[in-house]
N, CA and C of each residue as an Amber inpcrd file, in Angstrom:
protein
   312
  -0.5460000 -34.3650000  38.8460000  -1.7590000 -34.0590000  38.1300000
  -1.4510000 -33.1160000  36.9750000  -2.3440000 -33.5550000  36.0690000
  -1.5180000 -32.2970000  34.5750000  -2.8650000 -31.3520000  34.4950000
  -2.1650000 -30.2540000  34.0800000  -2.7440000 -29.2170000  33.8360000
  -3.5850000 -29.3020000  32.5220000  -4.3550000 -28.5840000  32.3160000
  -5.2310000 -28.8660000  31.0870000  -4.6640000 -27.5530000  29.6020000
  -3.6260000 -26.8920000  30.4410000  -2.9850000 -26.0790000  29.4370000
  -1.6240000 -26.3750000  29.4390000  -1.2950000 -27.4990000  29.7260000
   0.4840000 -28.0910000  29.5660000   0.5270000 -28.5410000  28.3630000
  -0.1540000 -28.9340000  27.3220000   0.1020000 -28.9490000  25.8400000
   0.8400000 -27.4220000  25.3300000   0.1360000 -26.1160000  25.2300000
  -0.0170000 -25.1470000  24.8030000   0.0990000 -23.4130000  25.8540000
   0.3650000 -23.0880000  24.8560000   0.2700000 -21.8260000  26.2020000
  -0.9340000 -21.5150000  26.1740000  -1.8740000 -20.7400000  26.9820000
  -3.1600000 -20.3200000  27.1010000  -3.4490000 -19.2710000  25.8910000
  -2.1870000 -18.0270000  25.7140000  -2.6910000 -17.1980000  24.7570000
  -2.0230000 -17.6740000  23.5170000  -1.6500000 -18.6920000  23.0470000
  -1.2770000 -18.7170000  21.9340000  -2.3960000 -18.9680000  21.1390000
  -3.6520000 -19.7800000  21.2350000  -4.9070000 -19.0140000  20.5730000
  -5.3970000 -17.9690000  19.9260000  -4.8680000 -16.6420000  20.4500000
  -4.7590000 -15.3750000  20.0960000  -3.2950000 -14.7400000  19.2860000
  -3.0630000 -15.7010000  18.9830000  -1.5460000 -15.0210000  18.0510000
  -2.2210000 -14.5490000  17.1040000  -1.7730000 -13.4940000  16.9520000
  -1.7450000 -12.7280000  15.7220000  -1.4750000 -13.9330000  14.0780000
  -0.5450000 -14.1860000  14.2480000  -0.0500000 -15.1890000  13.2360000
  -1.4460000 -16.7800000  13.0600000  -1.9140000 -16.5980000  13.3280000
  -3.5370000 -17.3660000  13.4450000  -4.5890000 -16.4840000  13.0980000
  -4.4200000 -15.4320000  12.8810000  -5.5400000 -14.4970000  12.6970000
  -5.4490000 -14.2340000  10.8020000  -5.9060000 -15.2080000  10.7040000
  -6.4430000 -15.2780000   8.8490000  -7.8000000 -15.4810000   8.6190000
  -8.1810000 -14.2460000   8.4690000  -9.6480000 -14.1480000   7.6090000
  -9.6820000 -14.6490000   5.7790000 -10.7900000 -14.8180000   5.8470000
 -11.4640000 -14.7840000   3.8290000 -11.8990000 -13.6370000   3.8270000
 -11.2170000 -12.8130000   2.7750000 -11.8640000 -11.7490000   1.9610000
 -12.0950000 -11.9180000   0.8650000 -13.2100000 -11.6780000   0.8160000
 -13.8070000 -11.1910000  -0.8630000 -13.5520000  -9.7580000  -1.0230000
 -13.0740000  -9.9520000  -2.8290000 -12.8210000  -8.7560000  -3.2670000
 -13.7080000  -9.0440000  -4.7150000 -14.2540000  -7.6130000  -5.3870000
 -15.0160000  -7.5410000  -6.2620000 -14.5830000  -6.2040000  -7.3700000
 -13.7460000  -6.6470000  -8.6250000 -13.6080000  -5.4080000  -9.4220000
 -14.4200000  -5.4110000 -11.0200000 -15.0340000  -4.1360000 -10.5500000
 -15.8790000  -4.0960000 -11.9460000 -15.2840000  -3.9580000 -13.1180000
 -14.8910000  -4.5810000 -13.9670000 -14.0250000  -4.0460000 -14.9730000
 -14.6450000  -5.1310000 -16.0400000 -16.3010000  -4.7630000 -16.5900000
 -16.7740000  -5.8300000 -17.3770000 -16.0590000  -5.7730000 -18.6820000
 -15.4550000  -5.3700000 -18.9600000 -14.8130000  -5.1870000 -20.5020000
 -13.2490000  -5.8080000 -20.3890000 -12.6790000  -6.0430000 -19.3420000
 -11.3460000  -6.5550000 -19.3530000 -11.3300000  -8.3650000 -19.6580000
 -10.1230000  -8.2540000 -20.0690000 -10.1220000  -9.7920000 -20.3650000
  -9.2260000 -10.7820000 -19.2100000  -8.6280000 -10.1130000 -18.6420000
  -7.6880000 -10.7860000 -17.1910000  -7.9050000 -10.0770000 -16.2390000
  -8.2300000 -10.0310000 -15.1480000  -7.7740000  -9.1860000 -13.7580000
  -7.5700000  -9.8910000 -13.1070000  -6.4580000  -9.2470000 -12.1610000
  -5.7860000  -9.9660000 -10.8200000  -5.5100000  -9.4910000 -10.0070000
  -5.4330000  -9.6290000  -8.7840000  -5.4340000  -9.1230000  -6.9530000
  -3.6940000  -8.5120000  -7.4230000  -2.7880000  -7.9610000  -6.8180000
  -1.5350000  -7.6370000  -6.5100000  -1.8610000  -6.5860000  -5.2520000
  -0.3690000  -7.4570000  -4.1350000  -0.5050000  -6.3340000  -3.1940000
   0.3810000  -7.3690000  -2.4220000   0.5860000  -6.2530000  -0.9940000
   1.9230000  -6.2690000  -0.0430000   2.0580000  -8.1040000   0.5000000
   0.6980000  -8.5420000  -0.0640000   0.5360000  -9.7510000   0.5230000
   1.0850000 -10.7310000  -0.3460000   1.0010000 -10.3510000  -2.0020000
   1.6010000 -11.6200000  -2.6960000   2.9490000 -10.8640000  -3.1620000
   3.5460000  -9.7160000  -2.7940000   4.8900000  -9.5000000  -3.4050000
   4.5020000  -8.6290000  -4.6900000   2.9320000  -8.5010000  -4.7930000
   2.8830000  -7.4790000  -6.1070000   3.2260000  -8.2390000  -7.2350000
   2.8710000  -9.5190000  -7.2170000   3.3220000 -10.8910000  -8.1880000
   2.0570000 -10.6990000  -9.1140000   1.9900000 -10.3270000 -10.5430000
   0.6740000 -10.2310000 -11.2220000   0.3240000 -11.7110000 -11.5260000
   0.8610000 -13.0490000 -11.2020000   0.0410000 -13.8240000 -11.6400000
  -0.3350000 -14.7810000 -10.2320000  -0.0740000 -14.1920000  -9.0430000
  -0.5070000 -14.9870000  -7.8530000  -2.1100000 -14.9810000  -7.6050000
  -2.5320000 -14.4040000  -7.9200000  -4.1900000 -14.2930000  -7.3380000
  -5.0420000 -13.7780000  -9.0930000  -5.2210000 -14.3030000  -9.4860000
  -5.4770000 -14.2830000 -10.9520000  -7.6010000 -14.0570000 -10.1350000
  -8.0010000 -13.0940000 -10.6930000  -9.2490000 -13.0220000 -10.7010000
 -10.3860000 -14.0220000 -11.7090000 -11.7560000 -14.4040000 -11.2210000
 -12.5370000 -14.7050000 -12.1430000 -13.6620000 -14.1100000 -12.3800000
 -13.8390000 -14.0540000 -13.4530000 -15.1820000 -13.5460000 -14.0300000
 -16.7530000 -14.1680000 -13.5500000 -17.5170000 -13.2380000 -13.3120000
 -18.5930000 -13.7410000 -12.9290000 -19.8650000 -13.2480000 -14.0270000
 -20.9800000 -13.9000000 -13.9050000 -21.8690000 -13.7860000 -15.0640000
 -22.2710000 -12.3620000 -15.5530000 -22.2370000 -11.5800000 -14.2020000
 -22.7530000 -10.1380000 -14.5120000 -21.3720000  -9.5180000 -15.0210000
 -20.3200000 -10.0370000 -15.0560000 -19.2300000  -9.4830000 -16.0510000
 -18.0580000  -8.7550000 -14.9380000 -18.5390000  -8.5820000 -13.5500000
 -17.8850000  -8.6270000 -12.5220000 -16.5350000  -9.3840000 -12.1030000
 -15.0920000  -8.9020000 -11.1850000 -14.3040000 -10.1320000 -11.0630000
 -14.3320000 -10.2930000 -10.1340000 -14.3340000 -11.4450000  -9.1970000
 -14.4300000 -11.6590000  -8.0460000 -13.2550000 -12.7720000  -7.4810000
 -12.4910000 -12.4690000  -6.0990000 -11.7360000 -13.6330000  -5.9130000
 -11.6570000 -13.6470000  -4.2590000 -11.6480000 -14.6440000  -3.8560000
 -11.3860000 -14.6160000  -1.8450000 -10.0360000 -15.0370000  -1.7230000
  -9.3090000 -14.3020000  -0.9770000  -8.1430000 -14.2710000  -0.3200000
  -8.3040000 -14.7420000   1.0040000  -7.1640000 -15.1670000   1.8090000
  -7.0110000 -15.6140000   3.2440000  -5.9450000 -14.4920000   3.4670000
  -6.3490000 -13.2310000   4.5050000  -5.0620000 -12.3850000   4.9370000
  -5.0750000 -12.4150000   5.9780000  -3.8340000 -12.1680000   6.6500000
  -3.7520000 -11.7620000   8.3170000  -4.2050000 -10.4280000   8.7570000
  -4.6080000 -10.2800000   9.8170000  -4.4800000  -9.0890000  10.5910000
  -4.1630000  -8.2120000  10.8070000  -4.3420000  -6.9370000  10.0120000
  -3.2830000  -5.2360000   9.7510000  -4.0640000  -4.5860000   8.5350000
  -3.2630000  -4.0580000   8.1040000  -3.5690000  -3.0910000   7.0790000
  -2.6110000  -3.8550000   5.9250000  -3.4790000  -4.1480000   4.7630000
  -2.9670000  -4.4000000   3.8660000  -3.2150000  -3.1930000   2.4970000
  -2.0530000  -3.0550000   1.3360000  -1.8170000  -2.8190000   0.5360000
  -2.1450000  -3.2680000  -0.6230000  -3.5360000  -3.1310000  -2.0390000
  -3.7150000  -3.8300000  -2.9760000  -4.2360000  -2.9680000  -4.1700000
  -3.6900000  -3.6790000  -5.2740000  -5.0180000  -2.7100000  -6.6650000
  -5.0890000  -4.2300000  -7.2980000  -5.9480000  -3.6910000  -7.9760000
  -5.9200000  -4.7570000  -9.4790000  -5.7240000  -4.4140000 -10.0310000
  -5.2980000  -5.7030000 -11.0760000  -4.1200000  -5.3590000 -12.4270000
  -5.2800000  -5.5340000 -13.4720000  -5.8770000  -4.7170000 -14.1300000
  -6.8700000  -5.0480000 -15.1280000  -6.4050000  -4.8410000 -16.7060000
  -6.1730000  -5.8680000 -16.8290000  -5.4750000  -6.1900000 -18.7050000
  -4.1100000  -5.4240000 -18.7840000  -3.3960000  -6.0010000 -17.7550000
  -1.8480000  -5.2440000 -17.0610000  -1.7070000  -3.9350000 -16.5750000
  -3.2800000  -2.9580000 -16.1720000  -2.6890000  -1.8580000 -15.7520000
  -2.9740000  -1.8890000 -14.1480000  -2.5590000  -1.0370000 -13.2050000
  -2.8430000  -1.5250000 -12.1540000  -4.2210000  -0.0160000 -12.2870000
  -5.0880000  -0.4820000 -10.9730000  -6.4010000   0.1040000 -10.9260000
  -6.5780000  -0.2470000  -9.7480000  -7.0620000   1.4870000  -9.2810000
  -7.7120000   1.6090000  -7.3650000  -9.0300000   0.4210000  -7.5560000
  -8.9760000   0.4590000  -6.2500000 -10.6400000  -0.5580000  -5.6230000
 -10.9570000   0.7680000  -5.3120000 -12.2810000   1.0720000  -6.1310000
 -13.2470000   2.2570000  -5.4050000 -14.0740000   1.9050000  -4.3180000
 -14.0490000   0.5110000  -3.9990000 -14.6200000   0.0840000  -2.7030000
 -13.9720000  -0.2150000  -1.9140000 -12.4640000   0.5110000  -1.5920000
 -11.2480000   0.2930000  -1.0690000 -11.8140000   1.0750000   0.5190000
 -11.6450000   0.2530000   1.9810000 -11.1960000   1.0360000   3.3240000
 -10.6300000   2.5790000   2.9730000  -9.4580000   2.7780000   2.2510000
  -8.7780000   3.5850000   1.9790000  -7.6840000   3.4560000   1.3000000
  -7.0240000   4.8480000   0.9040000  -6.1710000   4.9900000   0.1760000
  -4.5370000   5.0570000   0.6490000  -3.4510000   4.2330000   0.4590000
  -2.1840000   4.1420000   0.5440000  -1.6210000   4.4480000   0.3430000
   0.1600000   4.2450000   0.3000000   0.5930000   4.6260000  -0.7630000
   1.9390000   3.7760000  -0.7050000   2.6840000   3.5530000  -1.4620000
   3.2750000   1.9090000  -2.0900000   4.9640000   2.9720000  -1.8050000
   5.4200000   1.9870000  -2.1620000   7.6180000   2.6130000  -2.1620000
   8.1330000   3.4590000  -2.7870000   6.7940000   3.8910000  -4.0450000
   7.0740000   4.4100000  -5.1480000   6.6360000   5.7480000  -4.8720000
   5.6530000   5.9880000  -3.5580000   4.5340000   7.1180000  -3.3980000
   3.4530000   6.8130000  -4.0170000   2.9010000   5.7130000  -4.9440000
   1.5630000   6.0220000  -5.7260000   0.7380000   5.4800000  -4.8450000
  -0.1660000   6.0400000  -5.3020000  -1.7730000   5.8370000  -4.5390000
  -2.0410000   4.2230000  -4.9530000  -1.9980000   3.4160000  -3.7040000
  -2.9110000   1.9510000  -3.5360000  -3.9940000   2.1810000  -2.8650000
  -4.8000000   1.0830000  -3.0980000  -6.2070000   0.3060000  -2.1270000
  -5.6280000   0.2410000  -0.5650000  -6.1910000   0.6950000   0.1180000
  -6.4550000   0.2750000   1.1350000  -7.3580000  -0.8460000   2.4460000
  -6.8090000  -2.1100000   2.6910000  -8.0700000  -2.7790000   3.4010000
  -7.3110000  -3.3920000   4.5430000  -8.3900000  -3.2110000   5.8520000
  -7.6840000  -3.1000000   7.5390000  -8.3920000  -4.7900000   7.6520000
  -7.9920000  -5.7490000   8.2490000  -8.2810000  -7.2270000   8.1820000
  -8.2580000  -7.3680000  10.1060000  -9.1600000  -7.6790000  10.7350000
  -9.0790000  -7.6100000  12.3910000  -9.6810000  -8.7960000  12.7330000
């Protein structure tokens, strides 16, 4: 007789490595002409997560992250810039102050 968990293990459901949320992120920077996400998640790559503009002049973009504490700013017209609506504050290899956001 087969078991109804002989495909799979029971807790592999709960892996960590399955645990990817959508975040929205939102940076006000109505006067910039590019902004983009950078952080521990894309390698700090300024053109992986390229932000878009929204009508009220807002940038907005949704990410898929795993589970922890992640590391991020935006790059607004190449400079990098805190999220003032950041969990909290970090700090990167260099010591400088990043965004902070906890993903559970």
């Amino acid at each position: 007789m087969s078991s109804p968990f002989s495909h799979s293990h029971p807790l592999e459901r709960y892996s960590v490595k399955k645990t990817i949320k959508p975040v929205n992120l939102i940076c006000l920077a109505t006067e910039a002409k590019a902004v983009s996400l950078i952080g521990d998640f894309n390698d700090w790559h300024p053109h992986a997560h390229p932000m878009k503009r929204a009508v009220d002049g807002a940038w907005h973009i949704q990410v898929s992250l795993g589970a922890g504490h992640h590391h991020y700013q935006f790059l607004v017209d190449g400079k990098p810039t805190l999220d003032p609506r950041a969990q909290g504050i970090g700090r990167n290899e260099e010591n400088e102050k990043v965004s902070l956001i906890a993903v559970s």
